[in-house]
N, C-alpha and C positions, 0 to 999 in steps of 0.2 A: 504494500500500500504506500500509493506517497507520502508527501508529511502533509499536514494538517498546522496553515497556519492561521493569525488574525492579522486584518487586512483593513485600514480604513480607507472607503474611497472617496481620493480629490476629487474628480474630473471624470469626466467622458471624453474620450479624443477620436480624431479621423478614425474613422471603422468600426466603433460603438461600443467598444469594451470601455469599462473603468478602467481608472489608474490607481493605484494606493503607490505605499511603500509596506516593505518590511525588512528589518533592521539596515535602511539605508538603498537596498534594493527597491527597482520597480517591478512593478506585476499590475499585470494585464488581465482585467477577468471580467468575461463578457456577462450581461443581465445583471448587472450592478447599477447601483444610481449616485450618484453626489452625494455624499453625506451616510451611506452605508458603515455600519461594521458588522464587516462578517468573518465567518469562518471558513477558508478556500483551502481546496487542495491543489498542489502543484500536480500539476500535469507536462513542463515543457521548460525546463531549465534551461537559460540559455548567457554566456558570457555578461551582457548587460543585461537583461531581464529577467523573466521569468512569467511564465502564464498558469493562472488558476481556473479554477471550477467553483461557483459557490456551493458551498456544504451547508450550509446554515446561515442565515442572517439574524444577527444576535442585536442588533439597533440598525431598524428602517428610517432609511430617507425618507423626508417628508412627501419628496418627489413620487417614489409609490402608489403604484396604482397595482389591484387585480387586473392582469390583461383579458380582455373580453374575447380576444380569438382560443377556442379552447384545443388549437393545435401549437400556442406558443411555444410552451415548453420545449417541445421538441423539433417544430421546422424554423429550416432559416433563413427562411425569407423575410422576417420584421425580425429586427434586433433592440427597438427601443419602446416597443409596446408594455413594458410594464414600469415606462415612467406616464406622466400623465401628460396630455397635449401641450399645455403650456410650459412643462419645464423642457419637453423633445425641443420645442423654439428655441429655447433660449440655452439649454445646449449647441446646439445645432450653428445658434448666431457665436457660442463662445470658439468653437471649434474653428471656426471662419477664422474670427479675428487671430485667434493663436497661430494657425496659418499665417496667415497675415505678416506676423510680427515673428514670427520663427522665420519665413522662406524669403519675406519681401522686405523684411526688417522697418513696416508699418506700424507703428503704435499707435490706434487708434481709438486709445483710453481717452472717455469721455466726448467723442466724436458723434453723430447723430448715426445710426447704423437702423436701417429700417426694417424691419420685417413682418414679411407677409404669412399671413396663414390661412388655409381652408378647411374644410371639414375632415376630419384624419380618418372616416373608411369611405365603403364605394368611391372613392374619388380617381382610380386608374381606369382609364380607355383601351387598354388593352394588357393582358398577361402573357405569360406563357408558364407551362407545364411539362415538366419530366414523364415521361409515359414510362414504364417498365412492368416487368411480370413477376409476380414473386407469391410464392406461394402458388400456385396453380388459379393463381387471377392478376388480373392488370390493375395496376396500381398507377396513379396519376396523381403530383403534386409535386411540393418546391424538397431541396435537397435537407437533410438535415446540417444544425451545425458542424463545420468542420467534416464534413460526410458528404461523401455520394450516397448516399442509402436515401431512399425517394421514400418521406412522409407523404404519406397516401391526404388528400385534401377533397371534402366533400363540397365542403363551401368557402371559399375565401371573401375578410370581411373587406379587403383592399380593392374587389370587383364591386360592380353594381349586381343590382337586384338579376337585372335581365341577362347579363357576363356569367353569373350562377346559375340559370336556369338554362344556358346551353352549355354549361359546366358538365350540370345532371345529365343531359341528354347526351354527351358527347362520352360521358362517363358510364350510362347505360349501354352507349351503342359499342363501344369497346370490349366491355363485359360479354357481350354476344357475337362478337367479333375476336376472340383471344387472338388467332393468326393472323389477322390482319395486324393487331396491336404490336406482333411484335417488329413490323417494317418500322413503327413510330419511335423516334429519340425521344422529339419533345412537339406541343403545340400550342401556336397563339393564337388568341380569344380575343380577335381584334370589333372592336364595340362600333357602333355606331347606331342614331337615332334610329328606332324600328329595325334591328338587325344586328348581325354580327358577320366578321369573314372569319373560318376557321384556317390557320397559316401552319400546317403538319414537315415538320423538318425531318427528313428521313436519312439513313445513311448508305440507302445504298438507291438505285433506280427505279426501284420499283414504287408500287401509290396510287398510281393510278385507278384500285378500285375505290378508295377514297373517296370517290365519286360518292357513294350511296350516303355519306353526311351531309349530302346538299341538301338532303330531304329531314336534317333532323331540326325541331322548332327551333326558330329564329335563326337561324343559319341561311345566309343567302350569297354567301361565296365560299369555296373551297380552293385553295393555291396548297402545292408540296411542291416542298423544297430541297433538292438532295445537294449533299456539298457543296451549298453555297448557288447553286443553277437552281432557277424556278425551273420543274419539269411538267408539271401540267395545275392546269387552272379549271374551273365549273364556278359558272354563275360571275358572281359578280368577286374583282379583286381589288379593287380599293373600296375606301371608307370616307364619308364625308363629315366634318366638323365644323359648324359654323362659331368662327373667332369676331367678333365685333362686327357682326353680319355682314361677314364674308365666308363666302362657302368655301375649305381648303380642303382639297381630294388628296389623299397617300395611298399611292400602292403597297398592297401588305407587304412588309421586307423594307421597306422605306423608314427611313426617323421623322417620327412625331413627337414632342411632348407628352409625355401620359395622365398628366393632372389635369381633367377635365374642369376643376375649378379655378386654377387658379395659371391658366394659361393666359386668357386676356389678361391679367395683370401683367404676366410676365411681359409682354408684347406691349404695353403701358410704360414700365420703366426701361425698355430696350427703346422705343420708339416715341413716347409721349403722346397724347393723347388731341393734342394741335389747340388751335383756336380759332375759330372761324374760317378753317382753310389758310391760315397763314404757314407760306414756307420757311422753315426750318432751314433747311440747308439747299445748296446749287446741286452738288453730286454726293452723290452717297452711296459707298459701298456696302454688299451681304457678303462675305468672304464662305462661308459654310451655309447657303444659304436653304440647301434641302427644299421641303415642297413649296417652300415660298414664306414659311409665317411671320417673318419681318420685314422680307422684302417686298411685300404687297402693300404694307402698312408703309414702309417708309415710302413707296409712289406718292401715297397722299401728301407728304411734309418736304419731298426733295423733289425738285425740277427732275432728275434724272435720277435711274436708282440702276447697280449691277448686282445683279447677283450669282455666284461663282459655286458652282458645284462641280462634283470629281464623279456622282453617280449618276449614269444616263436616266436611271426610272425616276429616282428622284428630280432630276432637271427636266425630265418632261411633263411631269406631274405639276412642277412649277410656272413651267411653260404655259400650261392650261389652267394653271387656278389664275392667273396673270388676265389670260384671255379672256375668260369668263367673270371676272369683278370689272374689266373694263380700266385695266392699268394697264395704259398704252406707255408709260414711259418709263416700264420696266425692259430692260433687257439681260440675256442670261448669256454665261460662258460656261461651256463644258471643259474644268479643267481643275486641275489639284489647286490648292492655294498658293502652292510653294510655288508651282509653275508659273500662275496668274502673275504674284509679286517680280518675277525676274522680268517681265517688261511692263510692267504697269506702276508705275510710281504710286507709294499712296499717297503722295501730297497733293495728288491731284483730285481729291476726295474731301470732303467738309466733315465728314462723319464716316467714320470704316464700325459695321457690326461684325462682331466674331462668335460662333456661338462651337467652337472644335470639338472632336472629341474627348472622350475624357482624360486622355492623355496630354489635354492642351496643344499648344501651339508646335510647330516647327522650328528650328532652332532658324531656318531661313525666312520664315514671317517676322520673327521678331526681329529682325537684321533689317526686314525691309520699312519696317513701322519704324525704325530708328533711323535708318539713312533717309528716308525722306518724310516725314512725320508730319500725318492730317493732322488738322486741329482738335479732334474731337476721337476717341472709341470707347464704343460698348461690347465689353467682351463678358458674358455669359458664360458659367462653366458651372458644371456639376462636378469637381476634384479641388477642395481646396488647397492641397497642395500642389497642384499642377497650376492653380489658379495665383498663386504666391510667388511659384517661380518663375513667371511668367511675367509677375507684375513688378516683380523686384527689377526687371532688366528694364523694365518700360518706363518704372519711376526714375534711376538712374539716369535712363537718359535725359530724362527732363520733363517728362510727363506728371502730370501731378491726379493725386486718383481724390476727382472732387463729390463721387457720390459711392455708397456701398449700399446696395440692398439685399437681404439675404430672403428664399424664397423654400419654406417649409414646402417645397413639392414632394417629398415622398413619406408622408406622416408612417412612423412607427418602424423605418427603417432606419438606419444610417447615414444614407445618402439626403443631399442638399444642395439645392441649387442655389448662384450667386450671380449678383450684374453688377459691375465694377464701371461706371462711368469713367474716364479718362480726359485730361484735356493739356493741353499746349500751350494755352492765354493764362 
């Protein structure tokens, strides 16, 4: 048995575990809350740290909450569901800032730092699911901690009402279907108004009988996906989202935001909200700009807007939500960022948005944002450390970061979105 120690926790940091010490040591121990003392076992001793297990909580944070999803314990997909909605924020906002001030060398003690929040369940548009067999039945749900071993999920409370009811269905029709189940890795449950598309990742060619969940309730598209190639489609393959009443279409496999609440915000402090039709800016840059959802919004407030994508389905999907809201002075380039920047100055831009992966930027974007430096960016990131290091080279150069808002988009997880306004003046 390992040792059995006592553990006070400081903090929550990137990735959702507490921090304590013990006798001078850090440890890591995930389902803790700020102000815990408990009793952990070691499980993972390592030169500077160490990671535990809670054994016992011997003094609860006041943070504490009973988690209301009754597969907490075990899957791990939420990691913060048994603190309660308002202390996840204001984790969530500390985590930013520590970032911040570790990676970007930002001390933004006492600073106005804003944050958003929406309803912490139903609020995601689309999921996805592990499918595997076990036991001589097919099991479908999110990975355990630290585990491949797939917690089997009947209802998840981070879907909507109708996301779970072609959960059930999709979860009965597997049950009757075991050989087909096993062509299935994993599958998304991508949501839209009266319907859903079901998005089947498979690993090897085959799926194509697949077909017969076009017919299960609320299901009106079927796409599989085998290594990364769509191989066959039924019915219908994108999904429509109306953002500040504009209709934005994604084909499944495409990046969308998943917080159906609190997206027009986010597109609010990325883009602002205008006044009377007054432009904003001359040109403005989308550098990752996917199916369009800032770059539509910025046609409204800039004379000219570009937006720069690396994925055909995604730039065509942009293409036509473009087309279709009647922003004629959008136009798009198919091409990496890194590429765009090597003959596209950005100081020929009033405003550059960045919204990259979670890995953040290219070490070559941020070379080009410094050698020729627009006035103005909003860069967007879900990795606060990615989003640190990023900012630290930007502030260096001379950029001063005049707005920070943190964006509780993924209630009861770990994860946390951020918009960093930037400027030059």
């Amino acid at each position: 048995m390992n040792d059995l120690i006592e553990v006070s926790i400081d903090k929550i940091v990137a990735g959702g575990s507490g921090l304590g010490r013990h006798d001078g040591r850090v440890v890591f121990v995930p389902l803790a809350a700020p102000g815990d003392r408990l009793l952990v076992e070691v499980v993972d001793r390592r030169r500077d740290f160490w990671r535990g297990e809670v054994r016992e909580i011997l003094e609860a944070s006041p943070d504490r909450r009973a988690p209301p999803c009754p597969y907490y314990a075990s899957c791990g997909g939420c990691a913060l569901m048994h603190l309660a909605p308002e202390a996840q924020a204001r984790v969530k906002r500390d985590i930013v800032l520590e970032s911040l001030k570790r990676g970007a060398h930002l001390d933004l003690a006492g600073r106005d730092v804003v944050v958003h929040t929406g309803p912490e369940l139903r609020y995601r548009n689309r999921s996805r699911f592990h499918v595997t067999a076990r036991g001589g039945r097919v099991v479908a749900g999110f990975h355990a901690r630290a585990s491949h071993r797939v917690v089997d999920v009947e209802h998840c409370l981070l879907s909507s009402e109708s996301g779970n009811r072609v959960l059930t269905a999709l979860r009965a029709w597997l049950g009757s279907h075991p050989e087909r189940a096993k062509e299935i890795d994993e599958v998304e449950i991508w949501e839209e108004s009266g319907g859903a598309v079901l998005h089947f990742l498979v690993s090897r060619d085959g799926g194509a009988r697949l077909e017969e969940t076009l017919g299960l309730d609320g299901v009106s598209g079927v796409v599989v996906t085998a290594r990364g190639t769509e191989r066959a489609s039924y019915g219908k393959r994108h999904v429509t989202w109306d953002v500040r009443g504009t209709a934005l279409a994604a084909g499944v496999g495409t990046f969308f935001q998943v917080n159906r609440f609190l997206v027009e915000t986010l597109v609010d402090e990325v883009v602002g909200r205008g006044d009377g039709g007054t432009l904003a800016w001359d040109r403005a840059l989308d550098l990752f700009c996917g199916v369009g959802l800032f770059t539509l919004p910025l046609g409204a407030r800039a004379r000219e807007v570009v937006g720069v994508e690396s994925q055909p389905d995604s730039l065509r999907d942009a293409r036509e939500n473009a087309r279709r809201a009647g922003v004629w002075n959008a136009s798009f380039v198919e091409e990496t960022a890194e590429a765009y920047v090597r003959h596209e100055p950005m100081s020929r831009f009033d405003v550059v948005v960045m919204d990259p992966p979670r890995g953040g930027l290219d070490p070559e974007v941020i070379s080009a944002l410094i050698a020729a430096p627009p006035p103005a960016i909003r860069y967007v990131s879900c990795d606060p450390p990615a989003l640190a290091r990023d900012l630290g080279f930007l502030v260096r150069s001379g950029f001063t970061l005049t707005r920070l808002a943190v964006l509780d988009f993924f209630p009861n997880t770990h994860h946390v979105e951020a918009v960093a306004t930037l400027s030059r003046i």
